[in-house]
Backbone as a printed PyTorch tensor [residue, N CA C, xyz], in Angstrom:
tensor([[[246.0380, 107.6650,  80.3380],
         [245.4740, 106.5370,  79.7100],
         [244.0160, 106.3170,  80.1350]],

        [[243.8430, 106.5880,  81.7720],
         [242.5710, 106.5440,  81.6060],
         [241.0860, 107.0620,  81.3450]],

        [[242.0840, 108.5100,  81.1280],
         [241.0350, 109.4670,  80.4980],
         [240.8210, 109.3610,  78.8020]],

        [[241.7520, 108.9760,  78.3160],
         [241.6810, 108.5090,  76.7590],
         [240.6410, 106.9340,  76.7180]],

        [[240.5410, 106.2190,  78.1660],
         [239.5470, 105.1740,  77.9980],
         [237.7920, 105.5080,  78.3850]],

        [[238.0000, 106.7690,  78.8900],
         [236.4090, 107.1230,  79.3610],
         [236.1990, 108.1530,  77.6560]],

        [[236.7360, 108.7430,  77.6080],
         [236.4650, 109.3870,  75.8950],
         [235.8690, 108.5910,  75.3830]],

        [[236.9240, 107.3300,  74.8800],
         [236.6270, 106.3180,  74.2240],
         [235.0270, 105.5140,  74.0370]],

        [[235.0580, 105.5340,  75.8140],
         [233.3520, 104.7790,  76.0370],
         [232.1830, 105.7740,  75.9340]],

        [[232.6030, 107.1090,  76.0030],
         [231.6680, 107.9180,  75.9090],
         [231.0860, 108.0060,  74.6410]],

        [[232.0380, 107.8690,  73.6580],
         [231.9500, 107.9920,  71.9830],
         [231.3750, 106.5520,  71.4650]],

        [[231.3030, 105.2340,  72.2070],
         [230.8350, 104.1380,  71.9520],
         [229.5410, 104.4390,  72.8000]],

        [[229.2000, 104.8640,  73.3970],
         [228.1030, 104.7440,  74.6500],
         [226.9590, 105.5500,  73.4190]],

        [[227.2650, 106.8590,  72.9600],
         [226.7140, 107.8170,  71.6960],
         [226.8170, 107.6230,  70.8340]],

        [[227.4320, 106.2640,  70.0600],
         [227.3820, 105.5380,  69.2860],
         [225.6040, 104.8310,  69.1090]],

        [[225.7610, 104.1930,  70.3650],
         [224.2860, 103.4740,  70.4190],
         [223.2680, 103.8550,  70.7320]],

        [[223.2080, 105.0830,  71.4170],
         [221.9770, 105.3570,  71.4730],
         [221.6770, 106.2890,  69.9820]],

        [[222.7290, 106.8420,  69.4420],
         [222.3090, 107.9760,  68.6510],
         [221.5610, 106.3520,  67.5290]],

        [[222.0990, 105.3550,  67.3300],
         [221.3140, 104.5030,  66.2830],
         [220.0410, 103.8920,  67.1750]],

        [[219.7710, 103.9860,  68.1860],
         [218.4360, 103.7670,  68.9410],
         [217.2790, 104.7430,  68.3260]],

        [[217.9450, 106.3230,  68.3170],
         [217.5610, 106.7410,  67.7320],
         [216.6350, 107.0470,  66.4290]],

        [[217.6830, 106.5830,  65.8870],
         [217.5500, 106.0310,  64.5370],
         [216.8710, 105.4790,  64.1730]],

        [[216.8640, 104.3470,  64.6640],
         [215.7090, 103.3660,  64.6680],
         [214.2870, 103.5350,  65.5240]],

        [[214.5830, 104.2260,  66.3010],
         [213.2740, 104.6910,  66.5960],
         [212.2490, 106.1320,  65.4400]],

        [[212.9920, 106.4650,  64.9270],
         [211.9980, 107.2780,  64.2060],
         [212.1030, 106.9850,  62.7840]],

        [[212.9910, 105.9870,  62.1380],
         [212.2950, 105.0410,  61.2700],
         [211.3620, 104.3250,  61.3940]],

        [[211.6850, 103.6540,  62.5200],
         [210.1720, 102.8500,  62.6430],
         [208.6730, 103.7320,  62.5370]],

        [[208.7700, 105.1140,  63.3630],
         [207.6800, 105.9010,  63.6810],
         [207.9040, 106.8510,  62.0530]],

        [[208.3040, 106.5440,  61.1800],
         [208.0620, 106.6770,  59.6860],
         [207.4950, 105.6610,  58.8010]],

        [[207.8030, 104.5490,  59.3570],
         [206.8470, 103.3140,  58.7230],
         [205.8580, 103.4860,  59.1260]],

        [[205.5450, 103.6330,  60.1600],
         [204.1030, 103.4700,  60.9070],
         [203.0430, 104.3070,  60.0990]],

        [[203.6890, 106.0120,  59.8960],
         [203.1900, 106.8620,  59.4750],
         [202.5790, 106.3660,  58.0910]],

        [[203.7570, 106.1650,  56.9310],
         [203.5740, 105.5350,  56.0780],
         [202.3010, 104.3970,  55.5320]],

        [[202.4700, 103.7970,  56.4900],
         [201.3890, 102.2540,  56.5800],
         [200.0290, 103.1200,  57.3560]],

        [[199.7400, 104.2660,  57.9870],
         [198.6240, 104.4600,  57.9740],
         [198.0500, 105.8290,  56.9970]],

        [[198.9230, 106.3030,  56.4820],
         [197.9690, 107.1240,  55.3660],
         [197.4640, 106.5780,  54.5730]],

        [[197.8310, 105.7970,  53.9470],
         [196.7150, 104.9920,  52.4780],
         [195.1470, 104.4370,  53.3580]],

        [[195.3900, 104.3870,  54.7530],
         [193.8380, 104.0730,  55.2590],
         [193.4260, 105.4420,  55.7440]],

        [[193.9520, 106.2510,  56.0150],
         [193.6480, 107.9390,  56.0000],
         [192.7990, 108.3150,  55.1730]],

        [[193.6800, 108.0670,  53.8200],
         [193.0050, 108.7850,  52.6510],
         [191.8140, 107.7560,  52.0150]],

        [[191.8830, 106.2730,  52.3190],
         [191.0020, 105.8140,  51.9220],
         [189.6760, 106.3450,  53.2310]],

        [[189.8180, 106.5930,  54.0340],
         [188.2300, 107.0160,  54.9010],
         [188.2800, 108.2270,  54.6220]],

        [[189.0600, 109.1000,  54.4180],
         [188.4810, 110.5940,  53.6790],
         [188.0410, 110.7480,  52.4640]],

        [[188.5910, 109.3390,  51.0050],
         [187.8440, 109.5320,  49.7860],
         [186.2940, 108.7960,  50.4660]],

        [[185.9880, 107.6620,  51.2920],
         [184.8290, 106.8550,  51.3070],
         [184.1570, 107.7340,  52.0450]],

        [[183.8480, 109.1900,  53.0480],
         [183.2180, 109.9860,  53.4290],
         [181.9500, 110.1690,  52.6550]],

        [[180.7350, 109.9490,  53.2160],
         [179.8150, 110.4040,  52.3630],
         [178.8200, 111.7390,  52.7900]],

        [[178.5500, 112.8130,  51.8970],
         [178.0470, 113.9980,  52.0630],
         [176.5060, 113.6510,  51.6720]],

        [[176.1350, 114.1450,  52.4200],
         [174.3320, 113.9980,  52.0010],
         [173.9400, 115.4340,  51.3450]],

        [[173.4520, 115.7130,  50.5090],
         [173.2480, 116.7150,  50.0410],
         [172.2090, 117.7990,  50.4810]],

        [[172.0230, 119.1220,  50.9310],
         [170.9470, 119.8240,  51.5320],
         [170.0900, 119.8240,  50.5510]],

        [[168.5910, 119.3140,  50.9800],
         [167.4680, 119.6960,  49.9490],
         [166.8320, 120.8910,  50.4400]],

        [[166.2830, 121.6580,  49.5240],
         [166.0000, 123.0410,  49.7250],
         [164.6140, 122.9670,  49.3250]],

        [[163.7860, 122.8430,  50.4200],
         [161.8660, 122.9740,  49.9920],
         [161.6010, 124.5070,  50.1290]],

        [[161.0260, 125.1490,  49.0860],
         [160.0030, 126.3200,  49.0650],
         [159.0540, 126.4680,  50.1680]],

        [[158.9670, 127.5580,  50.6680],
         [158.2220, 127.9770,  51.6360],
         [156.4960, 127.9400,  51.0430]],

        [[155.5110, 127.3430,  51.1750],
         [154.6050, 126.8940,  50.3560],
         [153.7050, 128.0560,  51.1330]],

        [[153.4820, 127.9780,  52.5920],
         [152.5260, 127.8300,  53.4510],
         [153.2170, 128.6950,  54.7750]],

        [[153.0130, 129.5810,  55.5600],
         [153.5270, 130.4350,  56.3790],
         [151.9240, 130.5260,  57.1750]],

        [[151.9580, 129.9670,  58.5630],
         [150.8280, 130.2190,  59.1830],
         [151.0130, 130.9000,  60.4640]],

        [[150.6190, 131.8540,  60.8330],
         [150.5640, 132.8410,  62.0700],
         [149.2310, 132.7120,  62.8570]],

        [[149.7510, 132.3070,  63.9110],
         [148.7110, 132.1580,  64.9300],
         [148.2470, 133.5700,  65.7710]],

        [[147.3350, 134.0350,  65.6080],
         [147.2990, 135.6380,  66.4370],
         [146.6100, 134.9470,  67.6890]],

        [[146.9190, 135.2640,  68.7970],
         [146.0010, 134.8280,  70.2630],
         [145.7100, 136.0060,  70.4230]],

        [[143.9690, 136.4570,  70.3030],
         [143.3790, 137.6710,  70.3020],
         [142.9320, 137.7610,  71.5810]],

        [[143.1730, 136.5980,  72.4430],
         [143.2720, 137.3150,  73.8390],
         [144.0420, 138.0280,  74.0860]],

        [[145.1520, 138.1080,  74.0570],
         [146.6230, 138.8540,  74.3620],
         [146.7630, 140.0280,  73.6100]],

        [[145.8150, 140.6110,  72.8250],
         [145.5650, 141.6540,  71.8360],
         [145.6640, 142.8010,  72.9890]],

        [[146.2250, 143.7460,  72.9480],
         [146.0140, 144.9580,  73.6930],
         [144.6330, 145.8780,  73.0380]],

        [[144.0040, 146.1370,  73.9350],
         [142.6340, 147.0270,  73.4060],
         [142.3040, 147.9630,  74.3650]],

        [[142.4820, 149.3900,  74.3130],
         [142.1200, 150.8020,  74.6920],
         [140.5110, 150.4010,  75.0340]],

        [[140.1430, 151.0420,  76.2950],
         [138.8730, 150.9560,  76.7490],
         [139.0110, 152.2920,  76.7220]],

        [[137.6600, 153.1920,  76.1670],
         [137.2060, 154.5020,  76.4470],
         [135.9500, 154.7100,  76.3280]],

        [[135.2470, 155.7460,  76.6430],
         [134.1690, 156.0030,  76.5150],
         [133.8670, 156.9680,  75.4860]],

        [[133.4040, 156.7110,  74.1010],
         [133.6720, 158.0180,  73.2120],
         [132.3260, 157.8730,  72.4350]],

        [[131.7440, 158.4490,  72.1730],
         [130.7010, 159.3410,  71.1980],
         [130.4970, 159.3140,  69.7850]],

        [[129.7170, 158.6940,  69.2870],
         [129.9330, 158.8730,  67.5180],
         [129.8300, 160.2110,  66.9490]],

        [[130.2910, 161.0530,  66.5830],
         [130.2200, 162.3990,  65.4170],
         [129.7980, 162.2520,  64.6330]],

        [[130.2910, 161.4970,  63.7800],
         [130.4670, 161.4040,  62.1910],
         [130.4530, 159.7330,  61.8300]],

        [[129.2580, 159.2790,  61.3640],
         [129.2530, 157.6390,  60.8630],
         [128.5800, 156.9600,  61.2990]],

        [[128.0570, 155.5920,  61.0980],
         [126.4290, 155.2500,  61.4640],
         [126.9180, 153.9950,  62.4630]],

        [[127.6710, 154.1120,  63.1410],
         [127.5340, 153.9190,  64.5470],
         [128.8230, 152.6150,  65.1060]],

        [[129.3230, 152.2600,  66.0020],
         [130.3110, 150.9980,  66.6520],
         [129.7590, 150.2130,  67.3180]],

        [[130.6460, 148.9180,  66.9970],
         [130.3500, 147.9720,  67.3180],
         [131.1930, 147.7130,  68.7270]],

        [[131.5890, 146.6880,  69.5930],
         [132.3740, 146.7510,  70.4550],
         [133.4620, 146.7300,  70.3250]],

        [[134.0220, 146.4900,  69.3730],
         [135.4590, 146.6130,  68.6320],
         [135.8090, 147.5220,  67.5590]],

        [[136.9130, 148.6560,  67.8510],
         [136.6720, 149.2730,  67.0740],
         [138.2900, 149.3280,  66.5390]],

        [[138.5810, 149.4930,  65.0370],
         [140.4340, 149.8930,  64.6110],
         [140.4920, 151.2790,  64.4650]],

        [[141.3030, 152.0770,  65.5210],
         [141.5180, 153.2210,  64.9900],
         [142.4660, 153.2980,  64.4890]],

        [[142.5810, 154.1780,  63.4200],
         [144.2400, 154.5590,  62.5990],
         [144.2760, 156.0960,  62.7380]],

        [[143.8060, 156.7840,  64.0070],
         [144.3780, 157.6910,  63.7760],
         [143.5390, 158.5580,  65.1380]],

        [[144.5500, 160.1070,  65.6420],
         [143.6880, 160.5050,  67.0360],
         [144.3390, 161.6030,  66.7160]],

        [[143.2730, 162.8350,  66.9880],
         [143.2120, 164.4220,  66.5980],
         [143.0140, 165.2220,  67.7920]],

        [[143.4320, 166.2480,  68.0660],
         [142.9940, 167.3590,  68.8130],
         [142.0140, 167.8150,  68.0750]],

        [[142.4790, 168.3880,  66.7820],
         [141.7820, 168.9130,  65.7530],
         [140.5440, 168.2990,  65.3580]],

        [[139.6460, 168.7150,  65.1270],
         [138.3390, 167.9390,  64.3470],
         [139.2100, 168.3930,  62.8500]],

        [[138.9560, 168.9220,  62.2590],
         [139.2950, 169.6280,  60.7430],
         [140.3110, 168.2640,  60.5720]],

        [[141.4400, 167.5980,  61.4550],
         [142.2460, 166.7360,  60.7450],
         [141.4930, 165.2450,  60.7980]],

        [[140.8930, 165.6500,  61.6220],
         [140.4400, 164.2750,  61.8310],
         [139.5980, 164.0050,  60.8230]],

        [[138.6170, 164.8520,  60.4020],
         [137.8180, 164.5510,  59.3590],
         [138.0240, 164.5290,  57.8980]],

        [[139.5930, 165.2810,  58.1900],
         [140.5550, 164.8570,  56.7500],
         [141.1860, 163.3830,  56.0410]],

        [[141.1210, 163.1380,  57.8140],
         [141.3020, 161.4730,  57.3980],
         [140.1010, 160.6590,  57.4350]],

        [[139.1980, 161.0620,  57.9540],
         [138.3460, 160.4590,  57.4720],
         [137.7230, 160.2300,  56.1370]],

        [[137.6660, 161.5160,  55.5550],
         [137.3380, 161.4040,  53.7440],
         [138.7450, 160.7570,  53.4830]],

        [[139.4030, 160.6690,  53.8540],
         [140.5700, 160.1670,  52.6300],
         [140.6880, 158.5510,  52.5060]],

        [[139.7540, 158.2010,  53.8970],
         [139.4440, 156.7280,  54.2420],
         [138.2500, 156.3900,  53.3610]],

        [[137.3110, 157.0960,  53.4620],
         [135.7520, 157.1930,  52.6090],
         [136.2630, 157.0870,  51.5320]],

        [[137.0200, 157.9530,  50.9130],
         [137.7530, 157.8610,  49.2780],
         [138.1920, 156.5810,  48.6940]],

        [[138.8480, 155.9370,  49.3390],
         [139.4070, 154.4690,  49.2160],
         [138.6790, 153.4290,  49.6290]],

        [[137.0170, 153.3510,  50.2450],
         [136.1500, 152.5150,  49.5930],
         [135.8100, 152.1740,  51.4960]],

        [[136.2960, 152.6890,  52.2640],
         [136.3740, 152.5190,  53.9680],
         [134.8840, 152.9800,  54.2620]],

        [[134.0590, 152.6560,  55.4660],
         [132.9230, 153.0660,  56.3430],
         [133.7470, 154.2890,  57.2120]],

        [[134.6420, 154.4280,  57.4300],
         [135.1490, 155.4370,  58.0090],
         [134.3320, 156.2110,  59.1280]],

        [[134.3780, 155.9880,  60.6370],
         [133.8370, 156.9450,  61.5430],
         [134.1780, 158.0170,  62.2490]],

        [[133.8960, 159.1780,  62.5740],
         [134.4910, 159.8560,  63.4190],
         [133.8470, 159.8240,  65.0320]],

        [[134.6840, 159.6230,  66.0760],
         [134.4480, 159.0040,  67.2520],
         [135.2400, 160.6590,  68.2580]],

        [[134.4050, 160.7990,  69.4810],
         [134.8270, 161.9430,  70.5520],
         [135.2160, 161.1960,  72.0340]],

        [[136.3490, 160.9550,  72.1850],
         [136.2600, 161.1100,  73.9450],
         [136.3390, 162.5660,  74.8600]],

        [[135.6540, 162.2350,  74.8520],
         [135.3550, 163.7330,  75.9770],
         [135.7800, 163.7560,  77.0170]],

        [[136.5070, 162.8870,  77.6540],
         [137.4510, 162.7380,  78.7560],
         [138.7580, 163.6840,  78.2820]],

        [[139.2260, 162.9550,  77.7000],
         [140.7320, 163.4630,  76.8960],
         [140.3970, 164.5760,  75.6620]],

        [[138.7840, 164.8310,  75.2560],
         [139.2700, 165.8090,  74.4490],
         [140.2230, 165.2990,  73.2150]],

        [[139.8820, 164.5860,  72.6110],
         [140.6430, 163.9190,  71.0780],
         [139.6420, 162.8980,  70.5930]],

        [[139.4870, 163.7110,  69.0280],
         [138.9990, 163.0140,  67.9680],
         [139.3000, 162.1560,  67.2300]],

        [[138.9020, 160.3050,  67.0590],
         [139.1400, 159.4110,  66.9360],
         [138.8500, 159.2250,  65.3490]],

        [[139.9810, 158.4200,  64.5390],
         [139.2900, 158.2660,  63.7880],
         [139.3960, 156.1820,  63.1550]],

        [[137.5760, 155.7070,  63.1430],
         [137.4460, 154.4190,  63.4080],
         [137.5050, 154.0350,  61.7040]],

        [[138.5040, 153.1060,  61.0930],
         [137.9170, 152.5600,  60.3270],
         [137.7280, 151.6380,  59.8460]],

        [[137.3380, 150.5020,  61.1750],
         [136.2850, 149.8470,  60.7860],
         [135.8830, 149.3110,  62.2180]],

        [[134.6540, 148.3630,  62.5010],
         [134.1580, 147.8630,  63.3890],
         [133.7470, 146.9220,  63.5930]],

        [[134.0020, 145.7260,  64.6730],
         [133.4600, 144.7160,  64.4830],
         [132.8730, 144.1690,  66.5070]],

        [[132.0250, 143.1590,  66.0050],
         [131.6470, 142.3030,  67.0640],
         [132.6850, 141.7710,  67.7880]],

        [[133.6060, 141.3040,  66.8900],
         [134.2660, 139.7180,  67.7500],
         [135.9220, 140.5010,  68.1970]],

        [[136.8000, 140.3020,  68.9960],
         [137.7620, 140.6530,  69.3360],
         [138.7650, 140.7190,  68.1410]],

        [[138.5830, 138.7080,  67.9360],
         [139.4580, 138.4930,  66.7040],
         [138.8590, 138.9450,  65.2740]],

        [[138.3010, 139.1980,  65.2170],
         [138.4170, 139.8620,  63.6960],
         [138.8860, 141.4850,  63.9820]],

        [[138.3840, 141.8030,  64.6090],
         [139.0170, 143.8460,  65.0670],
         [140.3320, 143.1140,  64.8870]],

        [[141.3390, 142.7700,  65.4730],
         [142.7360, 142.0650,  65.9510],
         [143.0470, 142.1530,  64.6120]],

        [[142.6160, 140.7630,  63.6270],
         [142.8460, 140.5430,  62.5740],
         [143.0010, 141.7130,  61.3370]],

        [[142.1220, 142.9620,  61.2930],
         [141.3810, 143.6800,  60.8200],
         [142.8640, 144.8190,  60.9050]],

        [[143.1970, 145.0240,  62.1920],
         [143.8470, 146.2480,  62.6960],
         [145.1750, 145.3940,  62.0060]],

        [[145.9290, 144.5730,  62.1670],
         [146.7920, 143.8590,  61.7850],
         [147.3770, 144.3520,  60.1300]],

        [[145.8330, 144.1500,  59.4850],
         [145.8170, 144.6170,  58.1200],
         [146.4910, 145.5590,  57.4470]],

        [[145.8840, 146.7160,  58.7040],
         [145.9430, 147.6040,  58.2120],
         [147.2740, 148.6910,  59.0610]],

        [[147.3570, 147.5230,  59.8570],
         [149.2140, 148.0200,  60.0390],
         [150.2290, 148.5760,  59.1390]],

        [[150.1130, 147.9960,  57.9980],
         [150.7070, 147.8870,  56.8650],
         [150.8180, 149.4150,  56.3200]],

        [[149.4750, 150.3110,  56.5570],
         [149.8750, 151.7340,  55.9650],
         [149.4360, 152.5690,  57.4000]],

        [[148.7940, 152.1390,  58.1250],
         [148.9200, 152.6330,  59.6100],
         [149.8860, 152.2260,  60.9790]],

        [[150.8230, 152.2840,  60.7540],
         [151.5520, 151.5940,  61.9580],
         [151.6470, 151.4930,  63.1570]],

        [[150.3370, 152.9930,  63.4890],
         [150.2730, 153.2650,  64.9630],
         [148.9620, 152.6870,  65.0380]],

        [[148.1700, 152.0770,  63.7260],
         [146.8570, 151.5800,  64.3850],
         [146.1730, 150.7170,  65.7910]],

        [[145.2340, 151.1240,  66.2330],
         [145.1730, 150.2820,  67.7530],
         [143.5610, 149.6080,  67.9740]],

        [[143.2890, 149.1810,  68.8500],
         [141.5210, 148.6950,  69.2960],
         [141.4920, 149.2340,  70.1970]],

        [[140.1380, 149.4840,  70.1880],
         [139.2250, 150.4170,  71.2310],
         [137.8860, 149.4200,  71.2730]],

        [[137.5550, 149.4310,  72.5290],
         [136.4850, 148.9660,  73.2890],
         [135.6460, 149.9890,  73.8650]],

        [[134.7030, 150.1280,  73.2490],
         [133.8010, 151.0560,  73.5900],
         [133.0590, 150.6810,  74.9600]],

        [[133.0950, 151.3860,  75.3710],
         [132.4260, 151.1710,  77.3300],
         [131.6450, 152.1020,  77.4850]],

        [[130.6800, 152.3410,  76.3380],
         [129.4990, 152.8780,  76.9890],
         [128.5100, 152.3040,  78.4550]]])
């Protein structure tokens, strides 16, 4: 008998909690309930600002022609009516014969074109063009990067 009375309370005891239960995750279904409609109302009221897209009008490059790397040598004019302290070479020969190939082919396309000797190293330079000021050689050689890629400055140290 008194094991048929602990059954008994065990099955009333799991009676109540299993509806504690119950009621506990109904409630935590109302809750749910009662906060999505303010969910979805702050995800429709979200506002997106739209990206404006401006055209590149204006692109300005600052060159600091101090920081310019420039070859000091001592070299000789050959060929051309003479350098200034800044010089762009696009190009350096063992050969004279090539060097002066590029030189007409510079002359051809409207260039002063010089041919320059260091006699240290033995290689024929070829200058085309020359200037006074650092930054314009800088500027100048920059140019002409574009179909010379190994172009460089030279500082003549006579």
């Amino acid at each position: 008998m008194a094991a048929s009375l602990c059954v008994a309370m065990s099955f009333v005891g799991c009676k109540s909690s299993e509806s504690a239960y119950k009621k506990a995750y109904e409630k935590a279904k109302a809750q749910e309930a009662s906060q999505a409609p303010a969910e979805q109302i702050q995800e429709q009221s979200a506002v997106v600002t739209p990206v404006e897209e401006k055209p590149v009008t204006e692109v300005r490059i600052v060159d600091n022609a101090d920081n310019v790397q420039v070859r000091q040598e001592k070299v000789s004019v050959v060929n051309g009516s003479g350098l200034k302290n800044y010089s762009v070479v696009v190009g350096a020969f063992l050969s004279r014969a090539n060097a002066e190939g590029l030189q007409q082919q510079l002359r051809d396309a409207g260039y002063d074109a010089q041919l320059v000797k260091n006699e240290e190293r033995n290689m024929f330079r070829v200058v085309v063009a020359t200037f006074d000021s650092k930054a314009d050689a800088a500027a100048s050689r920059n140019e002409f990067r574009t179909k010379y890629p190994d172009a460089w400055l030279l500082y003549n140290a006579q």
